[in-house]
C-alpha positions in Angstrom: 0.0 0.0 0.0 1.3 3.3 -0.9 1.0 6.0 1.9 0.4 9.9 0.7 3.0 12.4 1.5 1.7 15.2 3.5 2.8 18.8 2.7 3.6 19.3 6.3 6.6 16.3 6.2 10.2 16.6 7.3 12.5 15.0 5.6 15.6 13.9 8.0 18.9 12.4 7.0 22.8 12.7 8.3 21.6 15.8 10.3 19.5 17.7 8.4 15.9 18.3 8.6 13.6 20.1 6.2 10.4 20.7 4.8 9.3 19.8 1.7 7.8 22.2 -0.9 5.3 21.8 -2.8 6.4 18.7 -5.1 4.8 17.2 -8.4 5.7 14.0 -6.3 2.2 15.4 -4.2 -1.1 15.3 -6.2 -4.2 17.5 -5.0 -5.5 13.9 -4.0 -2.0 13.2 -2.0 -1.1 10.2 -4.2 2.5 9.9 -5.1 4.3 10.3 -8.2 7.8 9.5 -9.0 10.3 12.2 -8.0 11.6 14.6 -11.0 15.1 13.8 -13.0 17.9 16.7 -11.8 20.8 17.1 -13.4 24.4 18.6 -12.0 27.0 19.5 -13.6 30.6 19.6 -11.9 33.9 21.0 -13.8 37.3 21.0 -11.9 39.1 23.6 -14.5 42.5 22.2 -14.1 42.0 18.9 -14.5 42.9 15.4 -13.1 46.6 14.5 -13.5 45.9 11.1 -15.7 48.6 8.5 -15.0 46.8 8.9 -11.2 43.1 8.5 -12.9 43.2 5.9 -15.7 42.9 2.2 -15.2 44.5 -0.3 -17.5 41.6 -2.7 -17.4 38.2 -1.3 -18.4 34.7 -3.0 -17.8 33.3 -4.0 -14.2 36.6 -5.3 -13.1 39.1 -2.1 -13.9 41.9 -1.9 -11.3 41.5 1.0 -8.6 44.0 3.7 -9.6 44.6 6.6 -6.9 42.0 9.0 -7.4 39.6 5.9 -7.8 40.3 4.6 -4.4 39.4 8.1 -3.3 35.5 6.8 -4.4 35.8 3.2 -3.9 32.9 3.5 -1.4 30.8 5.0 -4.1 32.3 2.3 -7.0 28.7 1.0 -8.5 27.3 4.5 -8.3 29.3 6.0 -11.1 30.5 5.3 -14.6 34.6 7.0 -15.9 34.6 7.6 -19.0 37.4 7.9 -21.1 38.0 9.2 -25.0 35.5 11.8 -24.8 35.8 15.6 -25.9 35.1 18.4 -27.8 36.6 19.2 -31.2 38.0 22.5 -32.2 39.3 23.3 -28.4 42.2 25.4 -29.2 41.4 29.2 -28.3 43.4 32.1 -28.5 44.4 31.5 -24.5 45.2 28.0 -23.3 42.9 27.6 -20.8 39.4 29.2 -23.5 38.3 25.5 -23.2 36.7 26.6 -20.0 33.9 28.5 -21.9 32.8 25.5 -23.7 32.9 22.4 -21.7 29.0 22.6 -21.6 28.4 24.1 -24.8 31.5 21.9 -27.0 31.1 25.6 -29.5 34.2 25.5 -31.6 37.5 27.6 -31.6 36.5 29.4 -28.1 38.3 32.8 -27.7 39.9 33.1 -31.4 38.3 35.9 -33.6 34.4 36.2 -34.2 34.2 33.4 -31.5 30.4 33.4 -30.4 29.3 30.5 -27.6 26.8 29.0 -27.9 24.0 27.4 -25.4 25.4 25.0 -22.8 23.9 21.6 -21.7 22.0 22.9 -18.4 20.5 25.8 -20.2 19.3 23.8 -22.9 17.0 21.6 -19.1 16.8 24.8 -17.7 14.3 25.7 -20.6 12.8 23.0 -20.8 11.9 22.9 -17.3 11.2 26.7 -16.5 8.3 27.5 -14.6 8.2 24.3 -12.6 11.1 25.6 -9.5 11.5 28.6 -8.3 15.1 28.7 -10.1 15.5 27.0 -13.1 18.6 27.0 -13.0 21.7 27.5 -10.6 25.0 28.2 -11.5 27.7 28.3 -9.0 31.4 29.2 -9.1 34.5 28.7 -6.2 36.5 32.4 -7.1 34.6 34.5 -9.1 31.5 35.7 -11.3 32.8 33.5 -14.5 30.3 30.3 -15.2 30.5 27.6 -17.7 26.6 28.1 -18.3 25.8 30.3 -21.5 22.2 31.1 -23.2 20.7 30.6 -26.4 22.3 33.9 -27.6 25.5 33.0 -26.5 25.6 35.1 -23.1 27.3 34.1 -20.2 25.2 33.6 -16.8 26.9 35.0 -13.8 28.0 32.7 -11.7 27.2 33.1 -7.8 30.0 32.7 -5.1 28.3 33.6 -2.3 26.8 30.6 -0.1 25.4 32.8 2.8 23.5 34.9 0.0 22.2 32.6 -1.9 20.9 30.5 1.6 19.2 33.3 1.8 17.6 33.5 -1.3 16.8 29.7 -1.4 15.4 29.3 1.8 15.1 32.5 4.0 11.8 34.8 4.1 11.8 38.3 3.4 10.4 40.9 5.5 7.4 42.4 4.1 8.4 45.6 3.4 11.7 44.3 1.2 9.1 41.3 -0.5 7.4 44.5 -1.7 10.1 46.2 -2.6 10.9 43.6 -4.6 7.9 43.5 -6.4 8.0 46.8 -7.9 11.7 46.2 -9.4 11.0 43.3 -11.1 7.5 45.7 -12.5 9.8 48.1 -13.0 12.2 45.8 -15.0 9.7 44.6 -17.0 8.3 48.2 -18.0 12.0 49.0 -19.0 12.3 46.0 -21.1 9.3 46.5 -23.1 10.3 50.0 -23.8 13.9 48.8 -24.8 12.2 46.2 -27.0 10.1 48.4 -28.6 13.2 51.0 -29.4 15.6 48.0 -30.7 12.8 47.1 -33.0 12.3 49.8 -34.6 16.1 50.9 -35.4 16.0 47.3 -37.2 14.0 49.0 -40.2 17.3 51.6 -40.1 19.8 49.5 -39.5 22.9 47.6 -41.7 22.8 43.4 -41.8 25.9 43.5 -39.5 24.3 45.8 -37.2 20.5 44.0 -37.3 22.9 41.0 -36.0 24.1 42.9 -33.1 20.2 44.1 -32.6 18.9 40.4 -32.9 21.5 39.1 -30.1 20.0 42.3 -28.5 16.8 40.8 -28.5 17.0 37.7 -27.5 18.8 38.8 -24.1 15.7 41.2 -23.9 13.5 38.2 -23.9 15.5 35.6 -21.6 15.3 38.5 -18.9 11.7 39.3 -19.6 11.1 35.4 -19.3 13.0 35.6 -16.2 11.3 38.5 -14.9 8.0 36.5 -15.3 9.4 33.5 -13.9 10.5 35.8 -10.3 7.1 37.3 -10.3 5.1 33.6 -10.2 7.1 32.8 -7.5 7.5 35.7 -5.4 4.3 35.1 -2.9 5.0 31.2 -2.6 6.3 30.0 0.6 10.4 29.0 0.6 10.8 25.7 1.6 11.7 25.6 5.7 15.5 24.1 6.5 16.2 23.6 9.7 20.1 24.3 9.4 22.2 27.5 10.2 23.0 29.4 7.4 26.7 28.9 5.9 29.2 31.2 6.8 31.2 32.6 3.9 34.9 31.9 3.5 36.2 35.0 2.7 39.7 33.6 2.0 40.1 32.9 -2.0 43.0 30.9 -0.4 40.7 28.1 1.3 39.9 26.8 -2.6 38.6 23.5 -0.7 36.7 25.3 1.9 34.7 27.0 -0.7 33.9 24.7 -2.4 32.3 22.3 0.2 30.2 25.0 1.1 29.2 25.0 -2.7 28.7 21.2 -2.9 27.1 21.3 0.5 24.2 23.1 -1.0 23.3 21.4 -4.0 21.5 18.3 -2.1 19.3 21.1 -0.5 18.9 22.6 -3.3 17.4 19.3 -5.1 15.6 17.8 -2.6 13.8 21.1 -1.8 13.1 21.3 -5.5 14.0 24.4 -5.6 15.9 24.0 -8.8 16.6 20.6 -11.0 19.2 22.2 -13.2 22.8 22.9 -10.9 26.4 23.6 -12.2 29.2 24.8 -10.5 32.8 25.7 -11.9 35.5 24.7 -9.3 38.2 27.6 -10.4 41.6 28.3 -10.7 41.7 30.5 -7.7 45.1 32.1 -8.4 46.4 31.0 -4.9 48.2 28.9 -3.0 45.8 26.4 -1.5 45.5 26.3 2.1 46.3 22.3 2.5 49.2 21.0 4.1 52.3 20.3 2.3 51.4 22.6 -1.0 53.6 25.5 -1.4 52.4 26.4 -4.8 49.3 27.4 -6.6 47.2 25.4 -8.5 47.4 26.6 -12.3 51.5 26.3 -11.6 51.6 23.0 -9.7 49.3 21.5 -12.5 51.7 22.8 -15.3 54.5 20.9 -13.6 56.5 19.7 -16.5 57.0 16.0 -14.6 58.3 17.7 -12.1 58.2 15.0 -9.6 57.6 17.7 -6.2 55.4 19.8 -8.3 53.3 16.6 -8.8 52.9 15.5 -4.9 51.6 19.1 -4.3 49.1 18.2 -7.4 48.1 15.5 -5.9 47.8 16.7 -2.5 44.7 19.7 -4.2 43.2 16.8 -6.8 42.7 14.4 -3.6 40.9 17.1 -1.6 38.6 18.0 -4.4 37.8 14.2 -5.1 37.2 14.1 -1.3 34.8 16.6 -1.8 33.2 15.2 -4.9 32.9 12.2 -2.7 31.1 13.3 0.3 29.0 15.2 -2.4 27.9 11.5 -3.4 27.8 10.1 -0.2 25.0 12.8 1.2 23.4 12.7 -2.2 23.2 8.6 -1.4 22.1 9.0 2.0 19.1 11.5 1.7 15.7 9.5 0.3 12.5 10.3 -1.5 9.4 8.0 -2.2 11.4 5.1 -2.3 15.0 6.0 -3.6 17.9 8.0 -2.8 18.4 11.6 -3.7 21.5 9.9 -6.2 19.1 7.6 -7.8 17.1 10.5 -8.7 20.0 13.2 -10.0 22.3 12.8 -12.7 25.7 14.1 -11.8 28.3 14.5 -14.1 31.9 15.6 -12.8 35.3 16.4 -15.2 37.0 18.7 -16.8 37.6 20.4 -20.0 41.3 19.7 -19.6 42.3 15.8 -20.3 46.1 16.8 -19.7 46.9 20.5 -18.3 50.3 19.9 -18.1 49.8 20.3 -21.8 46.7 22.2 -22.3 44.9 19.6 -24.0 41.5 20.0 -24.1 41.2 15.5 -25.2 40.2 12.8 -23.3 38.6 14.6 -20.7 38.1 13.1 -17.2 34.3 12.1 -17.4 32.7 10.5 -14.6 28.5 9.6 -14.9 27.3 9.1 -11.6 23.1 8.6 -10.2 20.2 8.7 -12.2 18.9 5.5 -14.0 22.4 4.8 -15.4 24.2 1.5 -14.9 26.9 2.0 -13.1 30.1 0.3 -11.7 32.1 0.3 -15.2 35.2 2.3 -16.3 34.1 2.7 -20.2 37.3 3.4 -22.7 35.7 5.1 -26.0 37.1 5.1 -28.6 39.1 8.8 -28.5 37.6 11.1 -30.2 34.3 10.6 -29.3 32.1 13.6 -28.5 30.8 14.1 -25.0 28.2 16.6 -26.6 26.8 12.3 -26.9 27.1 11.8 -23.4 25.3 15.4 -22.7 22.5 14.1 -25.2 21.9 10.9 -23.4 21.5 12.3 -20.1 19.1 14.9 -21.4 16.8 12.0 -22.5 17.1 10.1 -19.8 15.7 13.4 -17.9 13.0 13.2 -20.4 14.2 16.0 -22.5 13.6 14.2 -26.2 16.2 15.7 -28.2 18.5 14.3 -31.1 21.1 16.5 -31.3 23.3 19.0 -28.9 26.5 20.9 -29.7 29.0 18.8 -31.5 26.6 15.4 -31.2 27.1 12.6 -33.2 23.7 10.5 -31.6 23.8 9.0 -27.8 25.8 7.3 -25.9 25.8 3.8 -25.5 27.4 1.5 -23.0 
């Protein structure tokens, strides 16, 4: 017999207790439906240093290599990937492959570059409407994001935990809830005036410039959407957490530090369905990292030329990050809905857009699949070469997104 979920529940797990929002899980009638399909995306900019990462053996019975002790505990919830990438990486800087790990657009940086729409954006519209955020994009350091939209536009990236507790989770006084209101009327009045203005210079103006106009445009109508989308949610109750709001690190140094806090939202985040699209860009923080034993900063230490001290103070930063990518699992594992884990019901995709940074080469990335309805417990070698725009296309499906073709797709991804 299946019992009805009652607005009113708290959900408890591994110290945390909250109340759920509003779910499609909970029908009028208070039957239950299967949990929505999230999706997270994970980048470590600097990449994994390989000979630590790749088995020799792949299938079921691959060998655990150091970084994949790191996860033993979490071996059959996640699939590594090897072979995959994007074509056409090279930019005008070595490290432009940043901007396109979730879009796979060509030649990022050189001349006339234009991005295009990354893999969360693409769910994000798909899904808009049905969480208060339909999308989330995080970042360790600074305002720069790996999430782009459909005209190409870069989505800031938010860095600050305690703030965006806040905006996830803690109620507004009246007076600022109001406040509120009338900017986002007033931002909407503003748009449709700016609308109405670019429109009409496009009778006036050149083919070049009526391309500048359209771009123009379209950003006009992703903020008026997102205007729209503020506004529908603005009077609807924040799900109720009964934790303390994070305190910020303030020091860029603590690169680890920050990014647990990061990570440390992101089950909260999905299981309050507050969003079901989450990226975050773990960033070359231009620092020494506070861990013991590293003298040097990360973007120098992983350009270390087989420099054989250089590459124990690598190690040393790629361990803590797995760690984190790790307990990210295990509390993802641990938390359940109707049924199944939180894990079961999110895929998570962690990597990077370099496969070798000691080199800058933006081929055979790091790729590892874990959660969602994906077997798991397999190191898969592809055949290199092969385009993780696939990999991005068969997740989407399996989120129920039916589409053919993304970015630099060839078809899915089988394995």
């Amino acid at each position: 017999m299946i019992k009805t979920i009652d607005r009113r529940t708290m959900l408890k797990s591994t110290g945390v207790a909250l109340t759920l929002p509003m779910l499609e899980s909970m029908n009028r009638n208070g039957s239950v439906l299967p949990p929505p399909q999230r999706l997270v995306f994970l980048c470590t900019t600097l990449g994994l240093h390989p000979p630590n990462l790749w088995p020799k053996t792949p299938g079921k019975d691959y060998e655990a290599t150091a970084y994949l002790k790191i996860l033993q505990d979490h071996r059959n919830d996640f699939t590594l990937f090897s072979g995959l990438q994007h074509e056409d990486q090279t930019g005008r800087q070595p490290h432009d492959s940043e901007m396109t790990f979730l879009t796979s657009a060509r030649k990022p940086g050189m001349g006339g570059f234009r991005n295009s729409v990354s893999i969360d954006q693409i769910a994000a519209t798909q899904l808009k409407n049905k969480t208060r955020f339909s999308s989330i994009t995080l970042g360790s350091a600074k305002s720069q994001s790996q999430s782009y939209t459909a005209g190409g536009v870069m989505i800031p990236a938010q860095t600050n935990p305690a703030k965006l507790f806040e905006s996830l989770f803690m109620k507004g006084r009246p007076k600022e809830i109001e406040s509120q209101k009338r900017r986002l009327n007033q931002g909407k009045s503003i748009l449709d005036q700016l609308s109405a203005q670019a429109k009409s210079l496009q009778q006036k103006a050149s083919q070049a410039d009526n391309h500048l106009l359209d771009d123009y445009l379209q950003s006009v109508r992703e903020a008026e959407t997102n205007i729209g989308n503020f506004q529908s949610w603005i009077d609807k109750p924040k799900p109720q957490v009964e934790i303390e709001k994070p305190k910020n690190i303030s020091d860029i140094a603590d690169i680890i530090g920050r990014t647990r806090l990061l990570m440390n939202l992101i089950p909260l985040i999905i299981q309050t369905d507050s969003s079901r699209v989450v990226s975050l860009m773990i960033q070359d923080h231009f620092a020494v990292p506070k861990i013991k034993g590293v003298t040097g900063n990360h973007h120098n230490l992983s350009h270390h030329g087989q420099d054989r001290t250089k590459i124990i103070q690598l190690q040393k930063i790629e361990t803590a990050i797995l760690h984190s990518f790790g307990d990210l699992l295990h509390q993802m594992k641990s938390r359940t809905e109707t049924g199944s884990s939180l894990l079961k019901n999110t895929s998570v995709l962690f990597g990077s857009n370099l496969g070798n940074a000691n080199a800058h080469q933006a081929s055979n990335l790091p790729i590892f699949l874990a959660g969602g309805k994906f077997k798991h417990g397999q190191y898969i070698a592809k055949s290199k070469g092969t385009p993780l725009s696939n990999l991005f296309v068969s997740m989407l499906n399996q989120n129920g997104i039916e589409i053919d073709h993304f970015g630099q797709s060839t078809g899915t991804l089988s394995w």
